[in-house]
C-alpha positions as CSV (number, residue, x, y, z in Angstrom):
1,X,116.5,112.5,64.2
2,X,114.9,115.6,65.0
3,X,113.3,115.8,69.2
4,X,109.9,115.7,67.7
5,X,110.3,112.4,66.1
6,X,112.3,111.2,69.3
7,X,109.3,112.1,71.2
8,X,107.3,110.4,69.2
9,X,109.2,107.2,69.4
10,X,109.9,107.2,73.3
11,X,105.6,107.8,74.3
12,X,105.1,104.1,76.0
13,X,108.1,103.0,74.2
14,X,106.5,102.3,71.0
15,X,107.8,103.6,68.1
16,X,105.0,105.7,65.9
17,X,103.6,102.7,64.2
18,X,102.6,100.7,67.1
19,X,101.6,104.0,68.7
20,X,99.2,104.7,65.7
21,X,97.9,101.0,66.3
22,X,96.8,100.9,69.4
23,X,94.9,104.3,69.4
24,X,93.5,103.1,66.4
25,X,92.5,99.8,68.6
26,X,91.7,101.3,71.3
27,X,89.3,104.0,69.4
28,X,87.2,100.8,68.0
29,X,86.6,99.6,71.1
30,X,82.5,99.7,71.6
31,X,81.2,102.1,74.7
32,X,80.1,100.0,77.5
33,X,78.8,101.4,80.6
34,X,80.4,99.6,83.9
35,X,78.5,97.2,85.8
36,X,75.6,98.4,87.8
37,X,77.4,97.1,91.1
38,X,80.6,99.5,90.3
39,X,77.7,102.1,90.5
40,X,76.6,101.0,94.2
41,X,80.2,100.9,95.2
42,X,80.9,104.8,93.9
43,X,77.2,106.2,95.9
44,X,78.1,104.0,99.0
45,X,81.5,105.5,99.2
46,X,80.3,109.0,98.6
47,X,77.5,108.4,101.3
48,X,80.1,107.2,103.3
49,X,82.0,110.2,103.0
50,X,79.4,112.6,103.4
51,X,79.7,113.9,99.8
52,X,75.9,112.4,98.9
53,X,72.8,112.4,101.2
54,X,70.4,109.5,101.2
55,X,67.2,110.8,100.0
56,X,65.6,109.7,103.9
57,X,68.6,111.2,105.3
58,X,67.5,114.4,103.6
59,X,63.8,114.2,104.5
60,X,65.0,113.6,107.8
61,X,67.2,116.6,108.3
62,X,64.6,118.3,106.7
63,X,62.0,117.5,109.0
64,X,64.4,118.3,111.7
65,X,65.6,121.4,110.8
66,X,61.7,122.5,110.4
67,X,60.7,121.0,114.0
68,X,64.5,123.3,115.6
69,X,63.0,125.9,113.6
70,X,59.6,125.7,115.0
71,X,60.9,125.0,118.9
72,X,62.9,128.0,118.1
73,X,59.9,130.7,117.5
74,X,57.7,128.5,120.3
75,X,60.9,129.9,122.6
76,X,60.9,133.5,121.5
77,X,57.0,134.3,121.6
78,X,57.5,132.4,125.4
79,X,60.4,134.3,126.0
80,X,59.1,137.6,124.6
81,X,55.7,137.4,126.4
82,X,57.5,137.1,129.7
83,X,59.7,140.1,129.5
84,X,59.1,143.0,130.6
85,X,58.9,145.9,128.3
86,X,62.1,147.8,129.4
87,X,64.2,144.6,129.1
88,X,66.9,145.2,125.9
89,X,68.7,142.1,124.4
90,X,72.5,143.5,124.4
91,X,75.0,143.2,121.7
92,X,77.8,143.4,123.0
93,X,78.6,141.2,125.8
94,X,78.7,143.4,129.5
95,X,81.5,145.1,131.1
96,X,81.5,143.7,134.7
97,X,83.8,146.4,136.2
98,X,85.1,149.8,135.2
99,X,88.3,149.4,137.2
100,X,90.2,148.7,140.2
101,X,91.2,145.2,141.7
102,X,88.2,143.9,140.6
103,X,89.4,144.6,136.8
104,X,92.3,142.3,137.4
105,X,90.0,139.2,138.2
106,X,87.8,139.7,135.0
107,X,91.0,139.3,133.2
108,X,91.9,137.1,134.9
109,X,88.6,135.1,134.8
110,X,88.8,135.6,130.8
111,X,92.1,134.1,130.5
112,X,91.0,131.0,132.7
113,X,87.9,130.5,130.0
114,X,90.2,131.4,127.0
115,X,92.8,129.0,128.1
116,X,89.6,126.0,129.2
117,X,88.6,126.4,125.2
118,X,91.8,126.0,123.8
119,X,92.0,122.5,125.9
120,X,88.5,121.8,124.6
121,X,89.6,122.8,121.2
122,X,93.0,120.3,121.6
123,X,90.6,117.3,122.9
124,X,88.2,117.2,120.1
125,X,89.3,114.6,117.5
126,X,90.9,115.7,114.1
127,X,88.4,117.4,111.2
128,X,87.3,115.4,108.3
129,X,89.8,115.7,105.5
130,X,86.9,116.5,103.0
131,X,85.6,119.9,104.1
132,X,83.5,122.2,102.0
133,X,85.1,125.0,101.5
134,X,83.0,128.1,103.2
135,X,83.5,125.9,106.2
136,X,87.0,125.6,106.0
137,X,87.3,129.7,105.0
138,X,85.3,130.1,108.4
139,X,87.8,128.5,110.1
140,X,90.8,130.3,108.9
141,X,89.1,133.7,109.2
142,X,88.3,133.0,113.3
143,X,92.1,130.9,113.8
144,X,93.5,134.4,111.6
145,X,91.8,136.5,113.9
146,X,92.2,134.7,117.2
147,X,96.7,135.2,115.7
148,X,96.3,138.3,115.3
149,X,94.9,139.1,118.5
150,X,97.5,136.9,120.1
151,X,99.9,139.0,118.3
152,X,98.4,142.4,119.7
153,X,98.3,140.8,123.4
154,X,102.1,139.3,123.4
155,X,103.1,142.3,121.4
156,X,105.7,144.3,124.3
157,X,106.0,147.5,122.4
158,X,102.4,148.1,123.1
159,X,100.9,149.7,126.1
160,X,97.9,148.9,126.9
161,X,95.9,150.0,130.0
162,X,94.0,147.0,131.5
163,X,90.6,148.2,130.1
164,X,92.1,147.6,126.9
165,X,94.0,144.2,127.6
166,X,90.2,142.7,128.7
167,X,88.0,144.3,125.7
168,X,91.1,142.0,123.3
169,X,90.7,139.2,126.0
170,X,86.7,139.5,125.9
171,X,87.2,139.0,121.9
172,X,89.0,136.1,121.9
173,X,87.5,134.2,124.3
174,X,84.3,134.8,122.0
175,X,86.2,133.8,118.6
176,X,87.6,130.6,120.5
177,X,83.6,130.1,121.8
178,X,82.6,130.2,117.7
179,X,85.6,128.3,116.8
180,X,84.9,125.3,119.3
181,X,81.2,125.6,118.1
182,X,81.9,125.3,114.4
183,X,84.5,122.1,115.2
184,X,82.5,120.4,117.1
185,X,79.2,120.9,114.8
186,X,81.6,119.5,112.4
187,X,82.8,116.4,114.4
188,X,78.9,115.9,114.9
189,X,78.3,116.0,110.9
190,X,80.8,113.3,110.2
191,X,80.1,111.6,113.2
192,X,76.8,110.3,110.9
């Protein structure tokens, strides 16, 4: 017997003949479509999984996301009306102090907030287990970066001066801020 031929004998434990049967029996069978309830069932547990929107569930985030958007530009004209001209919106978040004993307690005030986000982070309940996947990517990018300035601050062959320590503690403490953001706009999504 050659391993072909065993192969073909050992598939469901039927030998070739009754193999040949049953596809053959199984090929006249007429196409059917399930039950409409089976239907129901498969929408309601995608719903239910946030995979599929209700169509009013759409309207209504639609409708919602025009009115934020709207509140939004009602705030800046308000916002930009008020200002004087010589205010400038910064990027990149201010330097309290330039150095001295004072430079100790904005580190030290930046590891207090770092270390209150990474409780915050720890209380919030546990992410869906269906997550699209630029979501999911975002996350990994911030928790890669938020390592890998871990690794620079525990890192004892480095010397850094303390300017340097707080411009890496400044940085994570605003990873950790987007982080805790995107988790818990997340934990509000499937809370629906």
């Amino acid at each position: 017997m050659t391993d072909s031929t065993k192969d073909d004998e050992m598939i469901f434990g039927l030998t070739v003949d009754e193999r040949r049967t049953l596809l053959a029996g199984l090929d006249a069978l007429p196409d059917t479509m399930p039950p409409r309830a089976v239907w129901h069932r498969i929408r309601e547990q995608a719903e239910a999984e946030g995979l599929i929107r209700d169509a009013r569930q759409k309207a209504r985030g639609t409708w919602l996301a025009g009115a934020g958007l709207a509140a939004a530009a009602a705030l800046v004209a308000v916002l930009v009306t008020k200002a004087p001209e010589e205010t400038a919106f910064p990027t990149v978040p201010p330097v309290e102090v330039a150095g001295g004993a004072s430079a100790g307690t904005a580190l030290q005030s930046l590891m207090v907030e770092s270390r209150q986000l990474e409780d915050d982070l720890r209380a919030m309940p546990e992410g869906p287990r269906v997550v699209r996947a630029g979501t999911r990517a975002t996350i990994l990018e911030l928790e890669d970066r938020i390592a890998a300035i871990d690794y620079q601050l525990s890192d004892p062959t480095l010397r850094m001066s303390d300017a340097d320590r707080e411009i890496f503690w400044r940085e994570r403490v605003r990873l950790m801020k987007l982080l805790v953001r995107l988790r818990y706009a997340q934990t509000q999504r499937t809370a629906y």
